[in-house]
C-alpha positions in Angstrom: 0.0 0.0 0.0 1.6 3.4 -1.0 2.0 6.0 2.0 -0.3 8.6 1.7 0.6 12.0 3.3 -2.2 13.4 5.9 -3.3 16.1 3.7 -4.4 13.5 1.0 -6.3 11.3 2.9 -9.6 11.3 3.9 -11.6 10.5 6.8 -14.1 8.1 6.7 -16.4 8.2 9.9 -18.1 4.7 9.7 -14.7 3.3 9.8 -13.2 5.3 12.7 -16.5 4.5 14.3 -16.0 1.1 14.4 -12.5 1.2 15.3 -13.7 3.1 18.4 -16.4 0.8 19.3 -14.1 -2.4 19.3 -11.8 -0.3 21.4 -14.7 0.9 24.1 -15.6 -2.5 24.1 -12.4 -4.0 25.4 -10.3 -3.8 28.6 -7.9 -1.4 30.1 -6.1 1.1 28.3 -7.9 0.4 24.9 -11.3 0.8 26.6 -9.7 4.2 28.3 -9.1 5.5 24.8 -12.3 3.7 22.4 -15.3 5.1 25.2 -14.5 8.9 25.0 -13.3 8.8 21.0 -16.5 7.1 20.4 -19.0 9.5 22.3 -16.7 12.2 20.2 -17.6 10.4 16.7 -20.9 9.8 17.5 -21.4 13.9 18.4 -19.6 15.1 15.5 -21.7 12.4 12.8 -25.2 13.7 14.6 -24.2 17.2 14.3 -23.1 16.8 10.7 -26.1 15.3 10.0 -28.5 17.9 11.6 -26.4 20.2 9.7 -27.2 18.5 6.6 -31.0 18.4 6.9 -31.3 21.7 8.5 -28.4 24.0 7.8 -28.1 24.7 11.3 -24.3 25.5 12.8 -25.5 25.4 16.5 -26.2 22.0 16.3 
C-alpha cells in the first residue's frame, strides 16, 4: 500500500467508528481510549447530519 501524506487522505467516519467501538468495548487502556473517542464520533456524525438536513451551525 503506498503512503499517503495526511493532507491527501480522507476520513471516513463509519470506519473510525468502528474502530472506536471495538476499542470501548475491550479492557484497560484500549477501553480508556475507544469510550470517550467514540461518544466524540458519535457527536460530531449527529451534528453533521442535523447540519445537513437543516443547515443549522449550532447543532
Amino acid at each position: 500500500m503506498p503512503h499517503l501524506s495526511l493532507k491527501r487522505c480522507k476520513l471516513c467516519w463509519g470506519h473510525l467508528n468502528r474502530g472506536l467501538a471495538a476499542h470501548a468495548d475491550s479492557l484497560g487502556v484500549e477501553k480508556k481510549f475507544g469510550e470517550p473517542g467514540l461518544q466524540v464520533c458519535v457527536r460530531v456524525v449527529w451534528t453533521s447530519e442535523v447540519f445537513e438536513h437543516t443547515g443549522d451551525q449550532g447543532a
